[in-house]
C-alpha positions, 0 to 999 in steps of 0.5 A, spaced: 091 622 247 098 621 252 104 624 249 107 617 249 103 614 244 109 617 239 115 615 242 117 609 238 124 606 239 129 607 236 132 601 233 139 602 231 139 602 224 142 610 220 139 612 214 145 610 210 149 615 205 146 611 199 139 612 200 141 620 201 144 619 195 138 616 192 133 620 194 137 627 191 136 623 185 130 621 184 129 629 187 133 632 182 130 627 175 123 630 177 124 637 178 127 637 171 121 637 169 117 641 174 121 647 173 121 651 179 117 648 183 123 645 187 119 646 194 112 642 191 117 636 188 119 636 195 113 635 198 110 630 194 117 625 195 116 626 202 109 623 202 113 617 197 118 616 201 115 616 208 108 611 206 104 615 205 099 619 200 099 625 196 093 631 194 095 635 189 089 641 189 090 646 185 087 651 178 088 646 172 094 646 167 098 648 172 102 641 172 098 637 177 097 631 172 106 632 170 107 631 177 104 625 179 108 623 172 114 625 172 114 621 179 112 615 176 116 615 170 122 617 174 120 610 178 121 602 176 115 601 178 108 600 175 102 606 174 096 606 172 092 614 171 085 613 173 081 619 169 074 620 175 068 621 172 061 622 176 059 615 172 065 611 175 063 605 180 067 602 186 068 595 181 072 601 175 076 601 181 077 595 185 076 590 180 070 585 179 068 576 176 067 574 171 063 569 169 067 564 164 061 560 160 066 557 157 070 554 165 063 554 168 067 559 174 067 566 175 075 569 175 076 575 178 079 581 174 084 586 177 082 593 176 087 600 177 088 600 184 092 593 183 099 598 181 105 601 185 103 608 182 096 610 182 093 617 179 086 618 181 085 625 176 079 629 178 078 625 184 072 629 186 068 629 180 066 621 181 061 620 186 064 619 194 061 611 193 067 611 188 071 615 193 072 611 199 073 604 194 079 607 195 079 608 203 082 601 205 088 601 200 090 607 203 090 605 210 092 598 210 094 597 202 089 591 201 082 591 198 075 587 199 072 584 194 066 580 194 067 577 200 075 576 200 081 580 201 087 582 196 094 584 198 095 591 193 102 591 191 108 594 195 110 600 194 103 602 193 103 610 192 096 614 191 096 621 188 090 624 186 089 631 184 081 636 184 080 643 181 078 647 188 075 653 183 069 649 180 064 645 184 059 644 178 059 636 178 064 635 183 063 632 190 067 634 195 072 629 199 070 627 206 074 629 212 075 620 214 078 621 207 083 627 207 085 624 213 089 619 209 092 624 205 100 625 208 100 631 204 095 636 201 098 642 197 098 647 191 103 648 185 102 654 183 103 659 177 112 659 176 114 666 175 115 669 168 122 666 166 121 659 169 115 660 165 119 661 159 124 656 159 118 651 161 115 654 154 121 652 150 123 645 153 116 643 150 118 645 143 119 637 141 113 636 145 111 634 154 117 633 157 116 628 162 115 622 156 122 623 156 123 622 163 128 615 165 127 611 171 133 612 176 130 608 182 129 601 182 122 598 186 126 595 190 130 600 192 123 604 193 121 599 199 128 599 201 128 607 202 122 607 205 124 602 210 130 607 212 125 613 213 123 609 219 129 609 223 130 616 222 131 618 229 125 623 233 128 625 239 123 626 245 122 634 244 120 634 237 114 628 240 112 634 245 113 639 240 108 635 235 103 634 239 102 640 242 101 644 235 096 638 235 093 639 241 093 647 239 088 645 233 083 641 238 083 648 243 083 653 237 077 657 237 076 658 231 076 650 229 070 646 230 074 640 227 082 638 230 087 634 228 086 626 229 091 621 232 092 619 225 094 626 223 099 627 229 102 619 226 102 622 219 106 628 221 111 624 225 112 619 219 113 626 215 118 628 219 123 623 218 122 622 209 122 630 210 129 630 214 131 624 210 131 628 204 135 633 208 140 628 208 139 627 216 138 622 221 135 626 224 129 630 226 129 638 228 124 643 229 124 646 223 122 639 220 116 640 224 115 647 222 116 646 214 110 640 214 106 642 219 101 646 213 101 640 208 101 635 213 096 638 217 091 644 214 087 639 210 085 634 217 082 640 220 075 643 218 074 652 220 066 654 223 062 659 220 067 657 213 064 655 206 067 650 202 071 654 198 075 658 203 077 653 208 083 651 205 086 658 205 082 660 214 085 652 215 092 654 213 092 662 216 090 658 222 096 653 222 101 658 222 099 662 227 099 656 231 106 655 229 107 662 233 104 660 239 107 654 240 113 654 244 119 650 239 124 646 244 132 648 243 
C-alpha cells in the first residue's frame, strides 16, 4: 500500500466552536451515567462521532448494555435493542414480505436494523449466518432483501457487545466482521468509591431511564460532517501508516491490519481530536487509539481464542515504542 492512499485534501471548512460545544455535552450527559469510565464514554463517541461502529467485550454487568443506552437516549434519534439469541435469522434482523391475502401482494416489513441506534447484545451467541446480516449495514449503510436494496437511516450507529469469558453456545466473530468495527474495548470494574456512589444513584432505580436528549439528529449528521475536515498533516499519515505496516512484519502476528483499519484509525483520529477541542490531528491522537482501533483487526500465531485479546494489545503497544513518533 502507497502512503498516498491516505492523504486526503483538505477542504477548508474548521471544525466550528459549536460542534466542540456539543461534543462536550453529549460527552458529559453520557458520563453521568457511566460513572468513572470517562475514558471508555470517550472512545465509544469517538466511534459515534466519526461513522463508525462500536464492540464493547467485556464480563457482564459491568455496563455494556448502559452505554450503548445512555448514548441512545442522550441522542434524538430512534434505538432499537436486538437480544442475540442462537435461533435468530438473518430475516429477525433485516426484515422480510409479507403476503397480504387480502391485497393479493407481498409487503416488505422493516425489521430492527431500519434505526438510527442499534444494539446488537450478545451478538456472538447468534450464529454467524445471523452475524454477517449485518455486514453491508456496517460497511455501506444499506441492506439486501430479496433481490432489492434499502437505504438504512442516517445516522446509522451499531453497538454490539459479547461476554469474552464464555464460549458455551457462542460463536465467535470473524475477522472480515471486526474489521467493521472502529473501536473494540472493555469497560472494566470502577474503583471502590465510584462504585459506592453508583450504589446510591440506583436507589430509585436505572439511572439511564432518566437520561434526556441533549443532541439533535440532525445536529449528529452535522458533527460527523465536521469530523472530516479536521485537519491530518502529512506526518500523522506517515506516522499511521508505519505502525500498520509494523503489524504486517511483526513476528509474532500471522494476521495484520488491513487497509480498511489503516482507514479506520485515520477517521478515528479526527472524532478523537474533535472531542479534544482541536482541528487538528497530533501523535498523541494516534497513540491513544491505536490499541482500540487496531488490537482486534489483527490475529496473534500459536494463540488460543480466549488470550488473543490481551497478546494483540501487548503487541500493539510495543509497536508504539518502536516506531519513530514525528515532531
Amino acid at each position: 500500500m502507497t502512503k498516498a492512499i491516505l492523504k486526503f485534501q483538505y477542504l477548508g471548512k474548521r471544525v466550528t466552536t459549536e460542534t466542540n460545544h456539543l461534543a462536550v455535552n453529549l460527552e458529559s450527559n453520557i458520563a453521568g451515567v457511566l460513572h468513572g469510565k470517562e475514558d471508555v464514554v470517550q472512545m465509544a463517541l469517538v466511534a459515534l462521532l466519526s461513522g463508525g461502529h462500536l464492540l464493547v467485550e467485556d464480563a457482564p454487568g459491568v455496563g455494556k448494555t448502559s452505554l450503548a443506552k445512555a448514548i441512545a437516549k442522550s441522542l434524538d434519534c430512534e434505538f432499537t435493542r436486538l437480544q442475540c439469541t442462537p435461533d435468530m435469522l438473518p430475516s429477525d434482523i433485516l426484515g422480510s414480505s409479507m403476503y397480504l391475502p387480502n391485497l393479493g401482494e407481498f409487503e416488505f416489513r422493516q425489521g430492527p436494523i431500519f434505526t438510527n441506534v442499534l444494539l446488537a447484545d450478545e451478538i456472538n451467541r447468534t450464529t454467524p449466518r445471523t452475524q454477517s446480516a449485518l455486514l453491508e449495514a456496517m460497511s455501506e449503510g444499506q441492506v439486501s432483501i430479496e433481490g432489492r436494496t434499502y437505504e438504512l437511516s442516517h445516522p446509522f450507529f451499531l453497538v454490539a457487545t459479547q461476554n469474552p469469558f464464555e464460549y458455551e453456545g457462542t460463536y465467535a466473530l470473524p475477522e472480515n466482521q471486526l474489521d467493521r468495527f472502529m473501536i473494540c474495548l472493555e469497560i472494566g470494574y470502577p474503583e471502590r468509591d465510584i462504585e459506592k456512589k453508583i450504589l446510591a444513584n440506583h436507589t430509585f432505580g436505572e439511572p439511564v431511564d432518566n437520561l434526556q436528549s441533549v443532541l439533535a439528529k440532525e445536529q449528529l449528521k452535522e458533527m460527523q460532517q465536521q469530523v472530516r475536515h479536521v485537519r491530518v498533516d502529512d506526518s500523522i499519515n506517515d506516522y499511521l501508516l508505519d505502525l500498520v505496516e509494523a503489524t504486517r512484519t511483526h513476528e509474532e502476528l500471522e494476521l495484520g491490519v488491513s487497509t480498511r483499519g489503516a482507514i479506520t484509525l485515520y477517521q478515528a483520529c479526527q472524532g478523537f481530536a474533535c472531542l479534544q477541542q482541536r482541528d487538528y490531528v497530533i501523535p498523541d491522537d494516534v497513540k491513544a487509539l491505536a490499541i482500540p482501533v487496531l488490537a482486534h483487526r489483527v490475529f496473534c500465531r500459536g494463540i488460543l481464542r480466549e488470550g488473543q485479546r490481551q497478546q494483540a494489545k501487548r503487541i500493539i503497544e510495543q509497536i508504539l515504542h518502536r516506531v519513530h513518533v514525528p515532531g
